[in-house]
Backbone as CSV, one residue per row, in Angstrom:
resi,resn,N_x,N_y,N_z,CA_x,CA_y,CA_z,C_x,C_y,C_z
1,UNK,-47.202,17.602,25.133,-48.424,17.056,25.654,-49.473,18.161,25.720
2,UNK,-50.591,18.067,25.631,-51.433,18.275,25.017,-52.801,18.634,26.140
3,UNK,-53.243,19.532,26.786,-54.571,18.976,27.758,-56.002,20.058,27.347
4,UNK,-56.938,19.682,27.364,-58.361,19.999,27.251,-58.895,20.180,28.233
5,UNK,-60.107,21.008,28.403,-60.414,21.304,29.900,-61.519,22.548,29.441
6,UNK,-62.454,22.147,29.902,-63.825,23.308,29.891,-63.281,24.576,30.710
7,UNK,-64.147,25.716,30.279,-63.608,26.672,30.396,-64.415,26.856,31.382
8,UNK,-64.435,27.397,32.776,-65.437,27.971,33.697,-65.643,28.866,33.635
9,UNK,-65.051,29.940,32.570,-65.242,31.500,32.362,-66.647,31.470,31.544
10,UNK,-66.896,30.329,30.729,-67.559,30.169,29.606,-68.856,30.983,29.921
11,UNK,-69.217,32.263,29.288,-70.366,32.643,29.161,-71.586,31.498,29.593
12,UNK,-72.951,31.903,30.115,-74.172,31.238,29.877,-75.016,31.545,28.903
13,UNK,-75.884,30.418,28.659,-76.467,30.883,27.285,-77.334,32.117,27.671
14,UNK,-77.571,32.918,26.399,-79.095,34.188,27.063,-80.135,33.217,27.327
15,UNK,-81.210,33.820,27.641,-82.355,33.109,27.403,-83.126,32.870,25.937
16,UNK,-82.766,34.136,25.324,-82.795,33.832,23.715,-82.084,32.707,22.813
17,UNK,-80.454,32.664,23.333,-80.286,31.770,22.837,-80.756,30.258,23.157
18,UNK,-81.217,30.083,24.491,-82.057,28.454,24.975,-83.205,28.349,24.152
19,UNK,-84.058,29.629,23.803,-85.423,28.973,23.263,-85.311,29.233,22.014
20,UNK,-84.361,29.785,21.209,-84.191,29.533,19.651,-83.199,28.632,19.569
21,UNK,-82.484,27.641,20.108,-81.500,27.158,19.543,-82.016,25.288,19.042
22,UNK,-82.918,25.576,19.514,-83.814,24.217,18.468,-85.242,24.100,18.928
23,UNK,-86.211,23.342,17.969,-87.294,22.712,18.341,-87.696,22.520,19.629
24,UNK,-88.982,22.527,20.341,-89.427,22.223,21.434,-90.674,21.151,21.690
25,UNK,-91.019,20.106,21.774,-92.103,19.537,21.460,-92.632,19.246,22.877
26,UNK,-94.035,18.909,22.947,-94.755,18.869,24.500,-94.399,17.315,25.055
27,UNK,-94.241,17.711,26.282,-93.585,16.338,26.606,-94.519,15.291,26.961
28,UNK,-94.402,14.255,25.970,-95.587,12.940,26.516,-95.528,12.492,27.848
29,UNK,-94.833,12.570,28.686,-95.312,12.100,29.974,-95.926,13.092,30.681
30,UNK,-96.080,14.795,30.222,-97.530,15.288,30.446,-98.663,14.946,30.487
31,UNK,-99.648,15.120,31.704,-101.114,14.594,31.334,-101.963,15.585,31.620
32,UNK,-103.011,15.643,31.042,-103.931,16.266,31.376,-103.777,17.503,30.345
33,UNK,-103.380,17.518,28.673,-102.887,18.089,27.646,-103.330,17.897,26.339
34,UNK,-104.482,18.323,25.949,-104.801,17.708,24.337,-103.506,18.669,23.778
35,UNK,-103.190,17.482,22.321,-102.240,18.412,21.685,-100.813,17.709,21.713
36,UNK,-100.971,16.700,22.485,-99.624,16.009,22.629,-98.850,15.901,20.811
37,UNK,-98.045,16.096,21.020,-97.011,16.284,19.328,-96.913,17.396,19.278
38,UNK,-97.462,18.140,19.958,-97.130,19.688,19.742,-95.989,19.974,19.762
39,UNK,-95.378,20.970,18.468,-93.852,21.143,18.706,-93.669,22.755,18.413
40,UNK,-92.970,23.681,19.147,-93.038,24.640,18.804,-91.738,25.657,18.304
41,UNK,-91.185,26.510,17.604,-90.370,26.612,17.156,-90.012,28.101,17.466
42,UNK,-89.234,28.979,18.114,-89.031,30.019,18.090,-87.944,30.650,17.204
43,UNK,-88.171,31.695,16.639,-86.780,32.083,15.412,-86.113,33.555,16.251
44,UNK,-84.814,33.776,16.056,-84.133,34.968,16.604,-84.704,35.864,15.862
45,UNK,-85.064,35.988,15.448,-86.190,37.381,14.513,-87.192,37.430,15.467
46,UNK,-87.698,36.959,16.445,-88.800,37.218,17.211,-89.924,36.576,16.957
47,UNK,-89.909,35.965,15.870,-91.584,35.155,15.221,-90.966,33.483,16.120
48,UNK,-92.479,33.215,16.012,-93.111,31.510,16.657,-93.287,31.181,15.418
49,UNK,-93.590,29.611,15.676,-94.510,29.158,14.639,-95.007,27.537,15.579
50,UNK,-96.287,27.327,16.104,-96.743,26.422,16.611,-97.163,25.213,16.022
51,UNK,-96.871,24.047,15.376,-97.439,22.730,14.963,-98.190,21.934,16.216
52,UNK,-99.652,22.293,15.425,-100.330,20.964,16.009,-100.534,19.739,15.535
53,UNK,-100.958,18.659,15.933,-101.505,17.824,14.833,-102.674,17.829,13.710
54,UNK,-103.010,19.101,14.055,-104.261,19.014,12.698,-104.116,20.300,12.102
55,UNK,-103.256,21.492,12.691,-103.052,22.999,12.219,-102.051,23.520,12.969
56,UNK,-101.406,24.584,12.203,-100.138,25.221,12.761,-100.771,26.533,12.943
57,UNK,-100.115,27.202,13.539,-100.153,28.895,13.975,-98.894,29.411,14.392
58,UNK,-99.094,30.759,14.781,-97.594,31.234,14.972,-98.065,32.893,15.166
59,UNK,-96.661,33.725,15.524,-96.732,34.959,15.447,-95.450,35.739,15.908
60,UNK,-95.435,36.766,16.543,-94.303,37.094,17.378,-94.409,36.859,18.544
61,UNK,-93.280,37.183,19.022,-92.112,36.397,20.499,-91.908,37.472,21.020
62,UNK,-91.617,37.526,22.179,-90.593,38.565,23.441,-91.114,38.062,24.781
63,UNK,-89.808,38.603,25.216,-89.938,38.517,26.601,-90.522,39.441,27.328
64,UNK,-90.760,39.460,28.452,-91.235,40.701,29.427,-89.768,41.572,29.931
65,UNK,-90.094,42.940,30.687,-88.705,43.034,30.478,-87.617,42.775,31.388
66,UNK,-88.064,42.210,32.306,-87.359,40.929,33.486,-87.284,39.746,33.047
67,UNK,-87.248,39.324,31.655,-86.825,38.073,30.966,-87.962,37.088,31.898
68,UNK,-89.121,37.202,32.816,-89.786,36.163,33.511,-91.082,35.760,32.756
69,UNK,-91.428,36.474,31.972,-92.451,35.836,31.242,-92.790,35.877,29.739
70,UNK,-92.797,34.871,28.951,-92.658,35.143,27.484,-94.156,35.099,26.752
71,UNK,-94.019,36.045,26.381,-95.501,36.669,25.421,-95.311,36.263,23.986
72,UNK,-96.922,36.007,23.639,-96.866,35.269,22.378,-98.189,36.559,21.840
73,UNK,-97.668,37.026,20.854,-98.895,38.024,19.862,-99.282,37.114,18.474
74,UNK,-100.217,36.935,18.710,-100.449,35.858,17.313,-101.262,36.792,16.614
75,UNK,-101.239,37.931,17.178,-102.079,39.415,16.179,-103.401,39.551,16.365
76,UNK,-104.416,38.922,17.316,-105.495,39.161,18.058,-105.662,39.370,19.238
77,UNK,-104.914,37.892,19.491,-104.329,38.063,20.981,-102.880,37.878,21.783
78,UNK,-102.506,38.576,22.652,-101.374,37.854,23.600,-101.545,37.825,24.661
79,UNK,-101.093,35.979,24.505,-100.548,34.946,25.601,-99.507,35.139,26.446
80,UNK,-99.600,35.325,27.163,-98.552,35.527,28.697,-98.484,33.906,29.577
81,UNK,-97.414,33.898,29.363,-96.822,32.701,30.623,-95.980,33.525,31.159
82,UNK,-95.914,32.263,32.274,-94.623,32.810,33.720,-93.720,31.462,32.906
83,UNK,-92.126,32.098,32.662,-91.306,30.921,32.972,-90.768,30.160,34.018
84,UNK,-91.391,29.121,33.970,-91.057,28.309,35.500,-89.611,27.498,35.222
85,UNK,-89.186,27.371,33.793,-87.751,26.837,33.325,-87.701,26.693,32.432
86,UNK,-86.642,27.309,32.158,-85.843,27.434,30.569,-84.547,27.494,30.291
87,UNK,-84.002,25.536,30.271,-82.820,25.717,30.620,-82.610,24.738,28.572
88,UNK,-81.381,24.228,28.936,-81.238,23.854,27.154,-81.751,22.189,26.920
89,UNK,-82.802,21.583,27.948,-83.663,20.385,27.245,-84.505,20.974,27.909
90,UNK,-85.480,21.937,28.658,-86.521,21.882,29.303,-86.947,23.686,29.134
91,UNK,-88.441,23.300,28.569,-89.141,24.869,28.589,-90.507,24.505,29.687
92,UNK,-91.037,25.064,30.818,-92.028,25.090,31.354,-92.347,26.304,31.733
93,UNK,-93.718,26.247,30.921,-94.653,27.525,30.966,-95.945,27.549,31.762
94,UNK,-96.068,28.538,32.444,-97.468,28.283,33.284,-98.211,29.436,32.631
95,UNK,-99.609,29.167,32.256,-100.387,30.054,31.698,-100.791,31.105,32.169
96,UNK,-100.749,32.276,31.894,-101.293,33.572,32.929,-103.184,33.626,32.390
97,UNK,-103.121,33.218,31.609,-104.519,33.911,31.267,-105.718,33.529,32.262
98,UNK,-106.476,34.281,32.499,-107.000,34.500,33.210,-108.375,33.560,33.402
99,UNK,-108.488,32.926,34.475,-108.919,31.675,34.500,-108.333,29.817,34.430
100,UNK,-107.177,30.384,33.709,-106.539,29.255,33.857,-105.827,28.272,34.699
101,UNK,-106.205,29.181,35.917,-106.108,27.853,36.862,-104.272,28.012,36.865
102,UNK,-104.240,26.576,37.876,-102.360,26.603,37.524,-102.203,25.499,36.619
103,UNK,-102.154,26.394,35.064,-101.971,25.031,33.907,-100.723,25.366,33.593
104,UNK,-99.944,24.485,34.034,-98.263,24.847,33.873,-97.894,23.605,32.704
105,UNK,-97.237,23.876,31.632,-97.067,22.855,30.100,-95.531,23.353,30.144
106,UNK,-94.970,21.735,30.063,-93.589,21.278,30.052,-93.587,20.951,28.160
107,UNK,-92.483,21.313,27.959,-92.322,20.880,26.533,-90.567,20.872,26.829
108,UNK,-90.121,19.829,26.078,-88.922,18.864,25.985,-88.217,19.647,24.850
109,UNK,-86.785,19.583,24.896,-85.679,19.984,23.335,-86.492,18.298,22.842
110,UNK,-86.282,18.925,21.422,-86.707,17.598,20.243,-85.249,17.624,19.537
């Protein structure tokens, strides 16, 4: 006989592996968001690549070095969020830039 049984030793994912391990798209029951379809894609090489509905962009990736906030260099500028959650269906980012108010953007696993 035969038994199966999850392992509780089982490692957790990094945080690298949650936000490269698939697609992320903005979640429609967000409001207050132009851009809805937005889906964004992170690669373990460190590069983004952002789809909008009318143009894509992209650049490099990293974290800060307390893994709390992930920076985006699209090669003019970088974007700083705070991660408010980043677990394996849910990324929420709150914008640091300056002026932005508390614009915190939920995007869903696709």
């Amino acid at each position: 006989m035969l038994f199966s049984s999850c392992d509780k030793n089982d490692p957790a994912l990094t945080k690298t592996q949650l936000l490269t391990q698939h697609k992320w798209v903005l979640d429609a029951t967000a409001t207050g968001f132009i851009g809805l379809g937005t889906e964004l894609s992170f690669n373990t090489d460190k590069t983004y690549t952002a789809e909008f509905p009318t143009f894509s962009d992209g650049g490099k990736w990293e974290f800060s070095a307390d893994e709390t906030k992930l920076l985006l260099d699209r090669g003019i500028v970088i974007i700083s969020y705070q991660i408010v959650k980043l677990d394996e269906n849910n990324l929420q980012l709150k914008d640091l830039t300056p002026g932005a108010g508390d614009n915190t953007i939920t995007y869903i696993k696709k």
